[in-house]
C-alpha positions as CSV (number, residue, x, y, z in Angstrom):
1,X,4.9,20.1,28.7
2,X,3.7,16.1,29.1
3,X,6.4,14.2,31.5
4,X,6.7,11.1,29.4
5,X,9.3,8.6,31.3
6,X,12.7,9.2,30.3
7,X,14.3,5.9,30.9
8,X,12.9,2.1,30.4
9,X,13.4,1.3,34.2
10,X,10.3,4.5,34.3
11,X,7.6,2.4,32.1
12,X,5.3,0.5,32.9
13,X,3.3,-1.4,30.4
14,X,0.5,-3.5,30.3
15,X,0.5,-6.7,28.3
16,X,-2.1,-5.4,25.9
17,X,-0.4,-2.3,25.3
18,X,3.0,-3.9,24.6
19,X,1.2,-6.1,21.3
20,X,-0.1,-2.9,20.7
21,X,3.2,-1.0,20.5
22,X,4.9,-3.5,18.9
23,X,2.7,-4.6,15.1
24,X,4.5,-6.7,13.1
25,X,8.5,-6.8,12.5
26,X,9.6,-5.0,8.7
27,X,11.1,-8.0,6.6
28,X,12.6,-5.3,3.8
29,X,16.1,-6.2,1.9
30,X,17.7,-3.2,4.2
31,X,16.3,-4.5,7.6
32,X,17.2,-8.4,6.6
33,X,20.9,-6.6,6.8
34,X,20.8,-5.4,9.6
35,X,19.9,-8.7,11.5
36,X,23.7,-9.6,10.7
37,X,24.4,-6.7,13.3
38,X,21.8,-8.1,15.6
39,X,19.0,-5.6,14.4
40,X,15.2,-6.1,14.0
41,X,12.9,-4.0,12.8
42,X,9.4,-3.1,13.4
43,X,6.5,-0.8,12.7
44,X,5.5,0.6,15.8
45,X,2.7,3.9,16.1
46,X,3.5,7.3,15.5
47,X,3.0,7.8,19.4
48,X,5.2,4.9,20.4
49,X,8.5,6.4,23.0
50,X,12.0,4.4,22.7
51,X,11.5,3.3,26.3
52,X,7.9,2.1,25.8
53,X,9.3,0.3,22.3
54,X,12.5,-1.2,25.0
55,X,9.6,-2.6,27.6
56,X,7.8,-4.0,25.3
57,X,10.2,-5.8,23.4
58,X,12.0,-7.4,26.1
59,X,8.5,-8.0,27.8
60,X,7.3,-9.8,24.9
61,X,10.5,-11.5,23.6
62,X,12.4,-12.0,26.7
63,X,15.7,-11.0,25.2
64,X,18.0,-8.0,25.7
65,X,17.7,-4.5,24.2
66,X,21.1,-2.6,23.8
67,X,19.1,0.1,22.0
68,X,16.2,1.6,20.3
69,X,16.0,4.0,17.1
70,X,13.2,5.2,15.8
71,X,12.1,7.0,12.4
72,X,9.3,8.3,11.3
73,X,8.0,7.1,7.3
74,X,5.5,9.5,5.7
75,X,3.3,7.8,3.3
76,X,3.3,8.2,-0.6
77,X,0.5,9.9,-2.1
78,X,-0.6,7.2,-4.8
79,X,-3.5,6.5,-7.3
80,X,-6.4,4.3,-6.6
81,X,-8.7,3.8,-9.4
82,X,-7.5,7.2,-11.1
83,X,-7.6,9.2,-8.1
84,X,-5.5,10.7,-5.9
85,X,-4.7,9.2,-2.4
86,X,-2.3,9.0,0.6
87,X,-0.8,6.2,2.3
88,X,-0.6,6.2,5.9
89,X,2.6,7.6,8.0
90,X,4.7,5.0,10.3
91,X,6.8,4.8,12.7
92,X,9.8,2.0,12.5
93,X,11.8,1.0,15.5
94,X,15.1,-0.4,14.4
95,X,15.6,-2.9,17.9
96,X,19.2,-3.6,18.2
97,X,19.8,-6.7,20.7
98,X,22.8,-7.6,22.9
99,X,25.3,-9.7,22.1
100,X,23.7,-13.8,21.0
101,X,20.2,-12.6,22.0
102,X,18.4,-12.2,18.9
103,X,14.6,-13.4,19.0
104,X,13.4,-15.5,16.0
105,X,10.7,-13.2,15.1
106,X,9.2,-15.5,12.0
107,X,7.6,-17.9,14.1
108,X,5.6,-15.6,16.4
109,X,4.9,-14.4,19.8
């Protein structure tokens, strides 16, 4: 059994490893609604924890995080060319921010 950290105030991230947790935010009709909530959403990797995804986002945004949930997409299995492939599992985070804290994600970190 691993001991990952069960809490944020347990992780400790390195700057590297929190622009590698986070990859780019998901700018979908569905996630642009949930912004009205004060949601953002991101594609994160499949090994990504909600307290690592926490650390890094307020590391990287300075903002708030009231909570973090994750879901795992599996990729469609499409044709390329007439054959068969597969498009690559993801993990999104759906970041939900406290109150008036919501980071303006278009224009970068």
């Amino acid at each position: 059994m691993s001991m990952r950290p069960r809490n944020a105030s347990e992780v400790s991230l390195s700057k590297e490893r929190m622009y590698e947790l986070i990859r780019q935010p998901l700018v979908t009709e569905k996630s642009t609604l949930g912004s009205e909530h004060g949601q953002v959403t991101f594609i994160v990797p499949l090994d990504a924890t909600k307290p690592e995804i926490k650390v890094a986002i307020e590391g990287l945004f300075d903002k708030k995080v009231k909570a973090v949930n994750t879901l795992r997409v599996k990729g469609k299995t499409k044709r390329f060319r007439g054959r068969p492939g597969r498009r690559s599992d993801y993990k999104k985070a759906v970041v939900t921010f406290v109150d008036g804290e919501m980071p303006d994600i278009m224009m970068g970190v």
